[in-house]
N, C-alpha and C positions, 0 to 999 in steps of 0.2 A: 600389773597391780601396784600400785604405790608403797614403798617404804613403809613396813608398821602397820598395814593393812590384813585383814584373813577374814574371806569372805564365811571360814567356815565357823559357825556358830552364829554369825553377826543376823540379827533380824530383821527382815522388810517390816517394815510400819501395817503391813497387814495382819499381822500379829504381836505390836509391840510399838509404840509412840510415847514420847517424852516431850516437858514442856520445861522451858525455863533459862534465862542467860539469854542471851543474842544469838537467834536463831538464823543459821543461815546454811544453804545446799549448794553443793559442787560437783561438776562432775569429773569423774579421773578413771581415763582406762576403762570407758564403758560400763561405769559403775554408779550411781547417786548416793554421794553420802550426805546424811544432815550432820548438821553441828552446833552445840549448847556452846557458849563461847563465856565462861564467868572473868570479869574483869572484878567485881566486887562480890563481898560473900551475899549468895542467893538461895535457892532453893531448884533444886532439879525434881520434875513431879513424873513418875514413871509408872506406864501402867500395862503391863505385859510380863512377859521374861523373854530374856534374851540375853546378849553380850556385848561391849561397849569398847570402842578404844578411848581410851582415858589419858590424857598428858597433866600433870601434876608439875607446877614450875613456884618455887616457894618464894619470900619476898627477901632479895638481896640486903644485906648491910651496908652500914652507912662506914666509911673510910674512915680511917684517923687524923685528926690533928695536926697541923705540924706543932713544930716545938719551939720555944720562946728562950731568949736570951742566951745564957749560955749554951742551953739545951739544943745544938745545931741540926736538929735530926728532919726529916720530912715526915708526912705521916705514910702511913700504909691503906693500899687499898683493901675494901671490902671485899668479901667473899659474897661467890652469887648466892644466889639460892638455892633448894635440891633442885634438880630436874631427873622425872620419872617420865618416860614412855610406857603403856602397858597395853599391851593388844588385847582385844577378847575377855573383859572384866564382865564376872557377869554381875547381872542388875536383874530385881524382881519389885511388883508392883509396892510403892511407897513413898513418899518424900523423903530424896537425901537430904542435907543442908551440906553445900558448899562454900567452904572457907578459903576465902583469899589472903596469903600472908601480906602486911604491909613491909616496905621495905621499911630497913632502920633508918636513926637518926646518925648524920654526918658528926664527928667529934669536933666541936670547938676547939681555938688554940691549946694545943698540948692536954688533949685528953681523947680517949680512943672513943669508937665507933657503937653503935648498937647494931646488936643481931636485925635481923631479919627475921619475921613472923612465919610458922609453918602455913603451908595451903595444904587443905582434905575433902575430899569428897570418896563417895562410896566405902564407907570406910578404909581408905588408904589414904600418906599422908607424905608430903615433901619436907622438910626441917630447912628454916629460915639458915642463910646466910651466916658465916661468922663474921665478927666485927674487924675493924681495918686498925693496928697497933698504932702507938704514938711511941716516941721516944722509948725504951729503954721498954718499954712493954709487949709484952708478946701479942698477936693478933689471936681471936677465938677461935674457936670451933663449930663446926658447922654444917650446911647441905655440902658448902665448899668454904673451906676454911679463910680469914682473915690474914693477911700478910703480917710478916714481923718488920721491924726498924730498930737499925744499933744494936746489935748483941743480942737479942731477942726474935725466937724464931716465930713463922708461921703459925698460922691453927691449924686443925687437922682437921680435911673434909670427911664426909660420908657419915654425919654424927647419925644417921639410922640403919647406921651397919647392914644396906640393900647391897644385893646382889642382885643385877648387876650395881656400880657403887652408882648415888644420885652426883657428888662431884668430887672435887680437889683438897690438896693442902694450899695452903696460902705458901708465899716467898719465904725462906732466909735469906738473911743478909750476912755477904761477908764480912771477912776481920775487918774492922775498920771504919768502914762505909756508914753514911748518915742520912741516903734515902731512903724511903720506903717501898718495901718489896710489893710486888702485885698481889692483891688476892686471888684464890685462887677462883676455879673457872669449869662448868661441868665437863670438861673433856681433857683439862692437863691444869695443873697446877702454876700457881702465881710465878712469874719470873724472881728472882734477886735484883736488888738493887745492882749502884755498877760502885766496883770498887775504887777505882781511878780515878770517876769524876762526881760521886755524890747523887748519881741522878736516878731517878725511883725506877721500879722494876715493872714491866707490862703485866697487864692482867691476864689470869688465864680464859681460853678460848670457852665458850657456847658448845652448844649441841646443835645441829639441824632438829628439824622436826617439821612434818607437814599436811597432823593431822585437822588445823584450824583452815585452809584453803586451799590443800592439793599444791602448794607450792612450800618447798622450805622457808621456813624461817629459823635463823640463830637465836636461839633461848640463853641466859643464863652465863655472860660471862662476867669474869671478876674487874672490877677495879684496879685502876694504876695506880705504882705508888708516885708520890708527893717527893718534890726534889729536895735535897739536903743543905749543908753547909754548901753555900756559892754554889749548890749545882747548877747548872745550865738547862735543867728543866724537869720536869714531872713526865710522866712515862704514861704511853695509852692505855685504856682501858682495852678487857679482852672481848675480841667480836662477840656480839648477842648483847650489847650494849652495854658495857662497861663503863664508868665514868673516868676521864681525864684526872691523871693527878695533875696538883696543881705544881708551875712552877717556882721559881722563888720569888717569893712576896703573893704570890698567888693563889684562890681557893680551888680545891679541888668540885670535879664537878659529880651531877647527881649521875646515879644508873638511872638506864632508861625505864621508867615504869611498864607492866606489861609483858615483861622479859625477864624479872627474877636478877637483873643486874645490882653488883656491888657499884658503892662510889668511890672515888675517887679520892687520894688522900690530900690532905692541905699542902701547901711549899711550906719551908721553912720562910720566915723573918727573923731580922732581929730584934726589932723589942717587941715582938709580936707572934703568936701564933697563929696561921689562915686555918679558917675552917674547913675541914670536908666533905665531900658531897653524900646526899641520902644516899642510902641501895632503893633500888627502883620495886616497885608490887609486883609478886607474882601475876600465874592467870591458873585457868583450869581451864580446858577443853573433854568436851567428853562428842563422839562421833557415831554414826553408826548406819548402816546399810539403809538407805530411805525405801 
């Protein structure tokens, strides 16, 4: 039986049918699951009782900035956004309304990120992404926290204090160093920038999950940070679709939408700051015994 599956409580549609989102069935392990598939907020219409597996993936932040003139710093990448798994939620006859977080917006030269929007449905709820720092600024708080740059630490994920947690802290950066740290990522935290050579810090990693097609897919990682003074370049985004920092003179890029990914932080220039990239839209998936 599939990761995150329990056949027990789950209802056949002989007692229990749902409408709504992009419907579609799979089969795994001699078993037929349908699946609600929300890419935008909609409405789930449910008429029965029963129990639901529910994945909750919030909308990533947008990266930081780099920094401008003297200000030699990179930006910092975005944190994803929360990722929840929840087996066996139950549901009784009513219309939910599913809310998809949008991902933030990327920080313009030398200004930090925006969060990332919560996604909810069944009354339960993911928390948007923290924002990706610039210069001298610390990275937010979040499902999975924003990276810091220059002196200035990460944000601190899991801002919905779940248990188990939805994601990470964002990067520190060492003494010194003038790229930006990864955000962080629902399964480990943003890397550090490098202190040696200026060059931003990888995103933290994704979650698996494979309640949308019987096959995993990586949800939710953070953004890279954005390279420094003469770095030699911007650091990857964390698997589950994180965006590229960017290098120097370079913009960082967006998270991938769909995956709750942060972006990417800007490179440094010099008379100029690069922009960073969006965090990408959650989703919502809700499942169940067909």
């Amino acid at each position: 039986m599939p990761l995150g599956a329990s056949r027990v409580g789950l209802m056949s549609t002989a007692s229990f049918s749902a409408s709504g989102g992009a419907e579609t069935t799979y089969d795994s392990g001699g078993v037929t699951y349908k699946v609600h598939t929300f890419t935008t907020t909609d409405d789930l219409i449910v008429e029965g009782v029963g129990n639901v597996d529910l994945l909750l993936v919030a909308g990533g932040a947008g990266g930081g900035g780099g920094s401008i003139l003297d200000y030699a710093g990179g930006g910092a990448g975005g944190g994803a956004g929360g990722f929840r798994a929840l087996a066996s939620t139950a549901v009784t006859t009513q219309t939910y309304t599913v809310t998809i977080g949008a991902g933030g917006a990327g920080g313009a030269g030398n200004t930090i990120g925006t969060n990332g929007g919560n996604s909810s449905a069944l009354g339960l709820s993911a928390t948007g992404g923290g924002y990706g720092g610039k210069w001298n600024n610390v990275g937010g708080p979040g499902g999975s926290g924003g990276g810091g740059t220059f002196e200035s630490n990460g944000g601190a994920g899991n801002a919905g204090s779940y248990d188990p947690v939805e994601g990470y802290d964002g990067g520190d950066p060492p003494a010194g160093s003038t790229g930006g740290c990864g955000g962080g990522g629902a399964s480990e935290e943003g890397a550090p920038s490098h202190a040696s050579n200026d060059r931003g810090g990888v995103g933290g990693d994704g979650v698996n999950n494979l309640y949308r097609t019987g096959a995993n897919v990586t949800y939710a990682g953070g953004g890279g940070g954005g390279a420094g003074d003469y770095g030699p370049s911007g650091a990857a985004g964390g698997a589950g679709g994180g965006g590229q920092g960017g290098d120097f003179g370079t913009l960082g890029q967006n998270g991938t939408d769909g995956l709750g990914a942060g972006g990417g932080g800007g490179g440094y220039k010099w008379s100029f700051g690069n922009s960073a990239g969006d965090g990408g839209d959650g989703i919502v998936v809700v499942r169940y015994i067909a």
